[in-house]
MISE-816257 format. One line per 10 residues: their letters; for each residue x, y, z of C-alpha. Coordinates in steps of 0.2 Angstrom, whole numbers, plus 5000, padded with zeros to 4 digits. Last residue first. Layout:
REM residues N
A> X:Y:Z  ...
END
This chain:
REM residues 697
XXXXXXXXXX> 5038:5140:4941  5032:5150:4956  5015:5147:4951  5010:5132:4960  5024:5131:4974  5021:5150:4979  5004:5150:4977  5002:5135:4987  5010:5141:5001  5030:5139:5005
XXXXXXXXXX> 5035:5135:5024  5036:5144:5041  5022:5157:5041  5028:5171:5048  5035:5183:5032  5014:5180:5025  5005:5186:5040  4994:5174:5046  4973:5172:5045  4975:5160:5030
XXXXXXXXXX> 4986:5151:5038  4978:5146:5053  4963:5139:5042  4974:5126:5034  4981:5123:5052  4964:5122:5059  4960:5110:5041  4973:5100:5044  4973:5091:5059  4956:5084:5056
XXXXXXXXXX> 4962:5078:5039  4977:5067:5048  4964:5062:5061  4954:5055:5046  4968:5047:5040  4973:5039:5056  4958:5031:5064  4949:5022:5049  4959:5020:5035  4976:5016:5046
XXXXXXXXXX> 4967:5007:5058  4959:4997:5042  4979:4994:5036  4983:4990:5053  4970:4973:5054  4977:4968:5035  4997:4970:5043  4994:4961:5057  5005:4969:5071  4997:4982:5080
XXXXXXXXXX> 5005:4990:5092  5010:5004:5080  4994:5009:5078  4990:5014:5096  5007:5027:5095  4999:5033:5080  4981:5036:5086  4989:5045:5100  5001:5054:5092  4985:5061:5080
XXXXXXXXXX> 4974:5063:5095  4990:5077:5101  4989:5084:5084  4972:5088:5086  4971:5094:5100  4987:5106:5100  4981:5110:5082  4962:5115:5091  4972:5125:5105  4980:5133:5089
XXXXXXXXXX> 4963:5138:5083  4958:5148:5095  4974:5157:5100  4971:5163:5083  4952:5168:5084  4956:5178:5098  4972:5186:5091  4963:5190:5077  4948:5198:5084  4961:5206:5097
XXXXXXXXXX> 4970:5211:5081  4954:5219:5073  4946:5226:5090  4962:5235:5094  4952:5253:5093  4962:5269:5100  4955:5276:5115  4967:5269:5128  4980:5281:5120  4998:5281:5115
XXXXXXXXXX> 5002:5265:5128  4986:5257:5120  4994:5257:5103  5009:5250:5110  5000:5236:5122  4992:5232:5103  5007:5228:5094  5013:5217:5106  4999:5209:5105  5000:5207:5085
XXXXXXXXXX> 5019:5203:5090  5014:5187:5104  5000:5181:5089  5014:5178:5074  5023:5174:5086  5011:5159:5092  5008:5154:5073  5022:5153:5069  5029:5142:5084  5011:5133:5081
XXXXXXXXXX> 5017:5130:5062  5033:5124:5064  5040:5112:5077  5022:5105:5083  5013:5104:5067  5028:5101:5056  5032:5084:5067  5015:5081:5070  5014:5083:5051  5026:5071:5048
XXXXXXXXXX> 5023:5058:5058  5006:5056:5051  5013:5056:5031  5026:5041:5039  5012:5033:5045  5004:5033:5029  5018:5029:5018  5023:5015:5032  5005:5009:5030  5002:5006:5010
XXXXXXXXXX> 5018:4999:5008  5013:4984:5019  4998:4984:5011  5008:4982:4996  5021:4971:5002  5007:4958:5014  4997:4957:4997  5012:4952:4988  5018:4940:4997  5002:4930:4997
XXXXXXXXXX> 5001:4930:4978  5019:4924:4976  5016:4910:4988  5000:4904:4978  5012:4904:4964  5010:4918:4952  5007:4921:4931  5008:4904:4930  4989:4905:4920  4981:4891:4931
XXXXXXXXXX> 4990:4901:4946  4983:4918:4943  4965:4912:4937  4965:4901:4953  4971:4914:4964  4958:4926:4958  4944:4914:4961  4948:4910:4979  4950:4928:4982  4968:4933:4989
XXXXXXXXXX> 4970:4946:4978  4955:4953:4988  4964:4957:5002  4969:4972:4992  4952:4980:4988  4945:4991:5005  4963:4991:5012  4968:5000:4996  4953:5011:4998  4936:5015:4988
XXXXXXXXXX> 4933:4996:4982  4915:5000:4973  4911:4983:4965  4899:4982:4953  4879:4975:4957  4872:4982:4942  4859:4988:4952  4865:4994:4971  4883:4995:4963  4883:5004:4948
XXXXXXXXXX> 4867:5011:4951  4871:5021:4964  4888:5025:4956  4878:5033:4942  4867:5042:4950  4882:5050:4960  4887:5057:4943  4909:5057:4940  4907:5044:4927  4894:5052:4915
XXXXXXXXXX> 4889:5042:4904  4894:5027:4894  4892:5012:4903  4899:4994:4901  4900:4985:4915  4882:4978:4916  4886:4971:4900  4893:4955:4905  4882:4942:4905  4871:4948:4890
XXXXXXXXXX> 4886:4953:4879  4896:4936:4883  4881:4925:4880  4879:4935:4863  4899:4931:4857  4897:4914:4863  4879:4910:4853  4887:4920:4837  4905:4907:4840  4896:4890:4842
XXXXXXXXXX> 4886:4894:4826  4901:4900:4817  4911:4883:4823  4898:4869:4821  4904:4855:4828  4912:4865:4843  4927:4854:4852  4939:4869:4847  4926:4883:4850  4923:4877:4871
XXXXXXXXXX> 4941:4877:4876  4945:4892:4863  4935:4902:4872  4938:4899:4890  4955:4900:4885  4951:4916:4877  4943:4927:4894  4957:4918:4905  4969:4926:4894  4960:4942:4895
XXXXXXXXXX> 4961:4941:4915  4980:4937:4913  4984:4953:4901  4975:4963:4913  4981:4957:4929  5001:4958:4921  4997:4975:4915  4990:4984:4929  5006:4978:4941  5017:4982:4927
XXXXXXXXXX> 5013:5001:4925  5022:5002:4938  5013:5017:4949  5020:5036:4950  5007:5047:4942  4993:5033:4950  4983:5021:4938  4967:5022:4935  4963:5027:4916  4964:5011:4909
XXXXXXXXXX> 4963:5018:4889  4958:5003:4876  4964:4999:4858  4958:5001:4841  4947:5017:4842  4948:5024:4859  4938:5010:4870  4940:5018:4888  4941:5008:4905  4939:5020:4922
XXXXXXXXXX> 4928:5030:4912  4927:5048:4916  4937:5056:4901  4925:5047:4890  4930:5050:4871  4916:5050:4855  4912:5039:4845  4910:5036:4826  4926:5048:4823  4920:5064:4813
XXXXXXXXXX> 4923:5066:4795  4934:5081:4790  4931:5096:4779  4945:5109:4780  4943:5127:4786  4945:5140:4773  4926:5140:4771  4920:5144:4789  4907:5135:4795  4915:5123:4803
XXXXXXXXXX> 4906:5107:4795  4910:5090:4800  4906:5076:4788  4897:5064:4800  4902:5044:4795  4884:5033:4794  4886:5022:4810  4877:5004:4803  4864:4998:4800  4863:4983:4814
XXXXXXXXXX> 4848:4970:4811  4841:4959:4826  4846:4948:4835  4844:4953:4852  4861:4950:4859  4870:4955:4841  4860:4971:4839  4865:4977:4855  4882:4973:4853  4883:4983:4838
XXXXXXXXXX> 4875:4997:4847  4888:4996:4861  4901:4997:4847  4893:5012:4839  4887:5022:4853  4905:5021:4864  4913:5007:4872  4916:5014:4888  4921:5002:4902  4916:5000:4921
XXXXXXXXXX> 4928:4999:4938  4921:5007:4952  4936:5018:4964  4929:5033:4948  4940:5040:4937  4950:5055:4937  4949:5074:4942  4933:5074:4948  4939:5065:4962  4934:5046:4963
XXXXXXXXXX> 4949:5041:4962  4965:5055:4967  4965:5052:4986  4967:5034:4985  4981:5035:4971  4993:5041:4986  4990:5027:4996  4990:5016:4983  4979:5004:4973  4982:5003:4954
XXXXXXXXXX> 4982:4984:4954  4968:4983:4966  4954:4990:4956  4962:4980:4939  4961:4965:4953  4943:4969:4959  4936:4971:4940  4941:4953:4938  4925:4947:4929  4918:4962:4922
XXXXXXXXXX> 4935:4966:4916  4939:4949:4910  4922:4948:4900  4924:4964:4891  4941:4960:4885  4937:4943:4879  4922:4951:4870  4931:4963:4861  4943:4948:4856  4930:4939:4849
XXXXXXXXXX> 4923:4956:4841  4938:4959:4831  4938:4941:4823  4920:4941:4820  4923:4957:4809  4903:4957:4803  4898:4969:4816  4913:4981:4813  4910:4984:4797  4925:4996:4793
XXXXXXXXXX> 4938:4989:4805  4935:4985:4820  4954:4989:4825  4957:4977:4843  4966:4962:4835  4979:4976:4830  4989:4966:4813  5006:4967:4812  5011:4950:4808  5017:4948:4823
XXXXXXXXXX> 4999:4949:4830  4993:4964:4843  4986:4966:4856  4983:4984:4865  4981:4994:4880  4984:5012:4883  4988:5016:4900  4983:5033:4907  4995:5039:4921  4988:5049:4933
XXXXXXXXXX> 4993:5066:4941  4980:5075:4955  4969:5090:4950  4969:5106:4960  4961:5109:4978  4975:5099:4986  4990:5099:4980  5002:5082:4979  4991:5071:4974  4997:5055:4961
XXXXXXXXXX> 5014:5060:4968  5027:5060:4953  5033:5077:4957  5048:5086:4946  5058:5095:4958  5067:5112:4947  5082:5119:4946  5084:5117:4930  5098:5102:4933  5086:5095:4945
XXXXXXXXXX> 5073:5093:4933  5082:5082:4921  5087:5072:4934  5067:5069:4940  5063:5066:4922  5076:5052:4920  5069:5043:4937  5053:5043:4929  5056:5040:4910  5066:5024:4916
XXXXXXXXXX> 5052:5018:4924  5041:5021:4907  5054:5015:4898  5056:4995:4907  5037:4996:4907  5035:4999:4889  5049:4987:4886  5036:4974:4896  5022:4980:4885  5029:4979:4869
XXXXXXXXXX> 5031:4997:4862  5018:5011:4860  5025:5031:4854  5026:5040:4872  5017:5052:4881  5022:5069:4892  5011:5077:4904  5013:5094:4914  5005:5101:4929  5013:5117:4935
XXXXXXXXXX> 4994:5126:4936  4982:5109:4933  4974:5104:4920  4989:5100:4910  5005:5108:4899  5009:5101:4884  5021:5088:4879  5019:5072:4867  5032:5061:4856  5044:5052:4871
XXXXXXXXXX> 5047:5035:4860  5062:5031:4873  5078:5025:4865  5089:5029:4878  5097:5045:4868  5079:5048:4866  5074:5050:4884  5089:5063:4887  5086:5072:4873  5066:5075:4875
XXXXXXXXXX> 5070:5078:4894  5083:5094:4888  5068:5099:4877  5055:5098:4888  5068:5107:4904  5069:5123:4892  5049:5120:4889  5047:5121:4907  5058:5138:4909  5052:5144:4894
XXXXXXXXXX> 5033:5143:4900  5025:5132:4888  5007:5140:4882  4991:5133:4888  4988:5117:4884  4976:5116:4902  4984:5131:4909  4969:5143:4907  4955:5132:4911  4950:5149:4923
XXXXXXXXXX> 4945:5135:4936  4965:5128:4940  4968:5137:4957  4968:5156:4960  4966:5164:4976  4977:5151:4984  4971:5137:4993  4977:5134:5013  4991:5121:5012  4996:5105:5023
XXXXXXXXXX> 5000:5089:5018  5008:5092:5003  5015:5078:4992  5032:5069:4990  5031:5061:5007  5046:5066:5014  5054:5080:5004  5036:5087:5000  5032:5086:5019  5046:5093:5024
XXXXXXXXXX> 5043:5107:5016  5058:5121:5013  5066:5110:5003  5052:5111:4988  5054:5130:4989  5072:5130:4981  5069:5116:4971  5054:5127:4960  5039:5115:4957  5036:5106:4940
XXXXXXXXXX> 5022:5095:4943  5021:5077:4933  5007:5067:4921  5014:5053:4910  5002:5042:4896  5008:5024:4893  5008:5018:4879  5008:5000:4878  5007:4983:4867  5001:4965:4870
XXXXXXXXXX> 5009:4953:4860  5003:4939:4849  5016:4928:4843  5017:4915:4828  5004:4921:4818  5004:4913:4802  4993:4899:4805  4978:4911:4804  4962:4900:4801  4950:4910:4812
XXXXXXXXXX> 4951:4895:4824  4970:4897:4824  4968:4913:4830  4959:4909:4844  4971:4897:4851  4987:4910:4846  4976:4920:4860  4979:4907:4873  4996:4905:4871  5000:4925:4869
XXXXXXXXXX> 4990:4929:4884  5001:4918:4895  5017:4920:4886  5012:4939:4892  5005:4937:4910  5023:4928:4912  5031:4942:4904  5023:4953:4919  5026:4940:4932  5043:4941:4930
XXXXXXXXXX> 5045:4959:4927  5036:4964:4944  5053:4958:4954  5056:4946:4967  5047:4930:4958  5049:4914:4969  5064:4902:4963  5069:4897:4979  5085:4906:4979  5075:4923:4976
XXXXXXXXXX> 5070:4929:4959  5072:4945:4948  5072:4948:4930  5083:4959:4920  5087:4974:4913  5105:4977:4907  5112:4993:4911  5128:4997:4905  5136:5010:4917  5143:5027:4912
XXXXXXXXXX> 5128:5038:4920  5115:5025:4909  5120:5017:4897  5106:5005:4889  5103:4985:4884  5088:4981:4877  5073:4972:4884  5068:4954:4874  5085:4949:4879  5079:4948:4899
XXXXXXXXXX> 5095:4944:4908  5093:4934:4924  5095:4943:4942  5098:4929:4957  5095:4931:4976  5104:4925:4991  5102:4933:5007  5092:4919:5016  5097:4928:5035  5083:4939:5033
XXXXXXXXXX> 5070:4928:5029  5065:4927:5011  5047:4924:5003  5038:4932:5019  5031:4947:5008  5047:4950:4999  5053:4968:5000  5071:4970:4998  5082:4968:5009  5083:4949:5010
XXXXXXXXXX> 5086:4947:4990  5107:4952:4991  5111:4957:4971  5119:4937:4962  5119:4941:4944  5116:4929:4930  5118:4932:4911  5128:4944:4907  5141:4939:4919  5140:4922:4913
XXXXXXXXXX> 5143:4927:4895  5156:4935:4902  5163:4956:4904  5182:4959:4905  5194:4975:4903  5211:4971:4908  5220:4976:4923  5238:4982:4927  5250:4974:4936  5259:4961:4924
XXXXXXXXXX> 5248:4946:4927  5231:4957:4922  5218:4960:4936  5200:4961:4931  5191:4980:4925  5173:4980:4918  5169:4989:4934  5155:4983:4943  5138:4993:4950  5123:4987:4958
XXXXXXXXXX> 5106:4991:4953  5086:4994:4957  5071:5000:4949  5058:5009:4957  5038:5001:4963  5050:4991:4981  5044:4977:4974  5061:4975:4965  5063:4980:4948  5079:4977:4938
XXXXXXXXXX> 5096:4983:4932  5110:4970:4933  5124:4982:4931  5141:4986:4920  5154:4999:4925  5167:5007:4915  5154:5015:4902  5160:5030:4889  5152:5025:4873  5166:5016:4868
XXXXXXXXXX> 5167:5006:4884  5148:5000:4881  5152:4995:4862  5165:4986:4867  5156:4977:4883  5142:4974:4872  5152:4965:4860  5159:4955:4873  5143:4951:4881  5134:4947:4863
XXXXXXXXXX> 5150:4934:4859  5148:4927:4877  5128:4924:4878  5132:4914:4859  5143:4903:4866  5133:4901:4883  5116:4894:4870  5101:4906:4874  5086:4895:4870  5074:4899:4858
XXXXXXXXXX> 5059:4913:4865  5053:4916:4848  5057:4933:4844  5072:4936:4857  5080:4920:4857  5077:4918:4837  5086:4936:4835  5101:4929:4845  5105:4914:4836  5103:4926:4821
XXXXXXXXXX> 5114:4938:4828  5126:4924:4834  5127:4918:4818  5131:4935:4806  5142:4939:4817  5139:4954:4830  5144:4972:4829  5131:4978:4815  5118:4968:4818  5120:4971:4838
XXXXXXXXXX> 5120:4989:4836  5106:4989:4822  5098:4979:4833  5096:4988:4850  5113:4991:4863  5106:5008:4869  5114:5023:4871  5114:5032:4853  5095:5027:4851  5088:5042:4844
XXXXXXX> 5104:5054:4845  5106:5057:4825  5088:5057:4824  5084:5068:4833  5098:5081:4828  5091:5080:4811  5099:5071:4796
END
């Protein structure tokens, strides 16, 4: 047996632990919860908490915790020891049903949009079987939902299994049409793709703005950045791979599917991806593979950075998520199969998906809205703010055929040749990959390209699983009153295709021809900001689709617009800060002694002789003082624009002050400090450069 496999899955409570430390009838009782959503019965809730809590202590735990995740974008937890008092002095080791069940973490200092006041403290954590168990730095984590005392979602797990049943009923619908009684769950599965930086700890603390804000706000570009393609799968660097391997271990003891490393566009950029699972453990895995791959680093000495854009000049980090649906049978409703324009079944689906994308582009747009992911879309780094899908020549061709009618031939499969005899054969895939498209077909499932390096990957997931829910139940209202079910289905399918193709395209996302056309023709949204596309969440049609499908309460909608432009504010306004802070305290005091020795140096040049030449450090010194009257200036109409947008007090109204006045103050202050730097000597400049930090690794 290898070492991978001995340690796959050594810290996490998952079936073959509960099978084999559980009796026969609570596993069972147990199983039926977690495949089919049976109700939990307390006898059963206290035989798993027991046996967890044995197992738990075996492997080293003496606390236990509610883990869940708040609206803060992390996960959150409280600690208690297993231990209770014993009559004789010393304590027992104890963990309930009820314990396991329901926790009570404080709900008013979290963010909640206006769901709890201060004073209503009380919130409640509730078990998620479905998710399993872990250890984590010797507590057992139990990943959980989270609500206020109301009731009203706290968490983005909630609405994410909501947006799940919801997909589920409605596609079970379709199936049934089809015949397939079989099916008794249809889930939606994930694998979501992981890009990071690697920068060594010891520069990282010397930038406040990397420790603050988790991205550079200031940074002239080195002589060489990522245009030689030289570290794009490049070889590992030992020091990287050293912490790859060490990250490998520590996500498989936790049962995370990590299968893919290499190095990425980027110098220091790195990606790793994981084997799909169920979309909600997909989430649960993904945030845990975040905050294990920034422990990982610390022990190498290294800072792993999650920020979608922490260099300019170089590409930012995303996090692809690869979308699919799948039966519990084990079928993928989104394989084609050989003869694709004859699989009605696949192309159903196909049109569900394209219909809810068309239809709800502004709420995929928003649900990958950040401040940091607004600098990354739309750079020729990732895809475009306007939302549009790729389906490649063969599917769109099949489309094509079925709107107008007429016959489709078929893709004949392309024997590729290399030319070189020893080389193998191969046939060549039907179509090809679109790095540009915002929404990729890859072969059986579908590749959202938009989200940030450091998003949820639930917020993405519960408005796409609800919009393709709303796609079948649609459907399925109109094929199970249908007298003539095939005719009903063709005359659907080609509706769907003519009303909707305007978002599928092909091309060349990154063209400025093509967003010209994508919204002054095709009329598609081009939401470029988080202020820009937020506010719409709170579209009539949006909040109908959202509630219809219990996926949020009116309430829940409204909180969540306030949290995230909420967010979207402090994280500016603490970036502002922090550059007039580095601004004033740093890079004018270095640039200014940096200026008082060059003149130094020249009142002794002149002492030797009045005839030897300062016109290069006078040059310099001119150009210098120059630019740090401009810093003083700008930094100064920064403040200003700062202390004017802290008197605003409607969040909407100060995220467009934000997008308007102090971003583009913020880019006004840096390029004279940007410039400053270039013209310094190295030993005075106050912080790290960029090819320090990029290369330094």
């Amino acid at each position: 047996m290898s070492k991978v496999t001995e340690i796959f899955g050594t810290k996490v409570f998952d079936d073959r632990v509960m099978k084999a430390n559980l009796p026969t009838d609570i596993y069972r009782s147990l199983k039926k919860t977690i495949d089919e959503g049976a109700k939990l019965d307390i006898d059963v809730a206290d035989a798993v908490a027991d046996a967890m809590k044995d197992w738990a202590i075996a492997n080293g735990a003496t606390h236990f915790t509610h883990w869940f995740q708040p609206l803060t974008g992390i996960t959150a937890e409280k600690h208690d020891a297993f231990i209770s008092p014993a009559p004789d002095g010393r304590v027992i080791m104890e963990f309930s049903g009820k314990e396991l069940i329901k926790g009570e973490p404080d709900a008013s200092s979290f963010p909640s949009g206006g769901l709890r006041a201060t004073f209503e403290a009380r919130g409640y954590t509730a078990w998620d079987p479905t998710s399993y168990a872990f250890i984590k730095d010797s507590t057992l984590c139990i990943p959980t939902a989270f609500c206020s005392y109301g009731g009203e979602a706290l968490d983005k797990k909630t609405p994410l299994l909501r947006s799940m049943e919801a997909l589920n009923k409605q596609a079970l619908r379709i199936l049934k049409l089809f015949g397939n009684d079989t099916v008794k769950c249809v889930r939606t599965s994930v694998g979501p793709e992981q890009e990071y930086f690697l920068v060594p700890k010891e520069l990282y603390e010397k930038r406040k703005d990397l420790v603050f804000t988790g991205r550079t706000l200031f940074g002239a570009k080195p002589p060489k950045g990522q245009e030689l393609d030289d570290h794009y799968f490049g070889a590992i660097k030992p020091r990287v791979a050293e912490y790859m391997k060490d990250l490998n271990e520590e996500l498989w003891k936790l049962g995370i599917l990590a299968k893919t490393q290499h190095n990425e566009v980027a110098p220091s950029q790195h990606e790793l991806a994981p084997i799909y699972s169920t979309t909600n453990i997909a989430t649960d895995h993904n945030q845990l593979t975040m905050e294990i791959m920034q422990k990982v680093a610390a022990r190498h000495g290294l800072v792993c950075l999650l920020h979608e854009k922490p260099f300019a000049g170089v590409n930012g980090s995303g996090k692809h998520n690869n979308w699919s649906i799948s039966t519990d049978t084990g079928v993928n409703l989104l394989t084609p199969g050989e003869t694709p324009y004859e699989n009605a079944q696949f192309l159903i689906f196909l049109c569900a998906v394209i219909k809810a994308v068309d239809d709800y582009q502004d709420l995929l747009r928003l649900s990958v809205a950040t401040a940091g992911n607004d600098h990354r879309l739309g750079a020729n780094e990732a895809p475009p703010a306007v939302v549009s899908m790729f389906l490649g020549d063969e599917l769109t061709a099949v489309l094509d055929a079925i709107e107008n009618d007429t016959p489709y031939n078929g893709a004949e499969k392309t024997v590729m040749k290399l030319g070189v005899h020893v080389l193998p054969r191969f046939t060549r895939d039907t179509t090809d990959r679109n790095r540009t498209s915002p929404f990729a077909f890859t072969g059986n499932k579908f590749e959202f390209r938009m989200l940030g390096s450091s998003n949820s990957i639930a917020c993405a997931n519960i408005m796409l699983n609800a919009a393709v829910a709303e796609s079948l139940k649609i459907y399925a209202d109109r094929l199970e009153g249908a007298e003539d079910f095939e005719s009903a289905l063709h005359a659907m399918i080609k509706k769907t295709i003519k009303d909707h193709k305007r978002i599928i395209f092909n091309g060349n996302g990154y063209d400025d021809a093509w967003i010209k056309e994508a919204t002054e023709v095709r009329g598609l949204l081009n939401l470029k900001t988080t202020p820009d596309c937020m506010p719409r969440l709170l579209d009539k049609k949006n909040v109908d689709m959202l509630t219809s499908h219990k996926v949020f309460s009116v309430a829940e909608l409204h909180s969540r617009c306030d949290i995230m432009l909420d967010n979207y504010c402090k994280s500016v306004n603490i970036e502002a800060n922090t550059m007039v802070d580095m601004a004033r305290k740093q890079i004018m005091p270095a640039i200014e002694a940096y200026v008082s020795d060059l003149a130094k140096a020249c009142t002794r040049k002149l002492a030797v002789s009045d005839k030897i030449s300062i016109k290069t450090e006078k040059g310099l010194i001119e150009k210098l003082s120059a630019l740090t009257d401009k810093i003083d200036e700008a930094t100064e109409a920064l403040e200003e624009a700062i202390a004017s947008y802290k008197k605003i007090t409607d969040v909407t109204e100060a995220s467009y002050r934000i997008r308007d006045d102090i971003l583009p103050k913020m880019d006004a202050l840096r390029a004279p400090c940007d410039e400053a730097e270039t013209l310094t000597a190295e030993k005075y400049w106050p912080f790290p450069t960029y090819d320090k930090l990029l290369f330094g690794v």
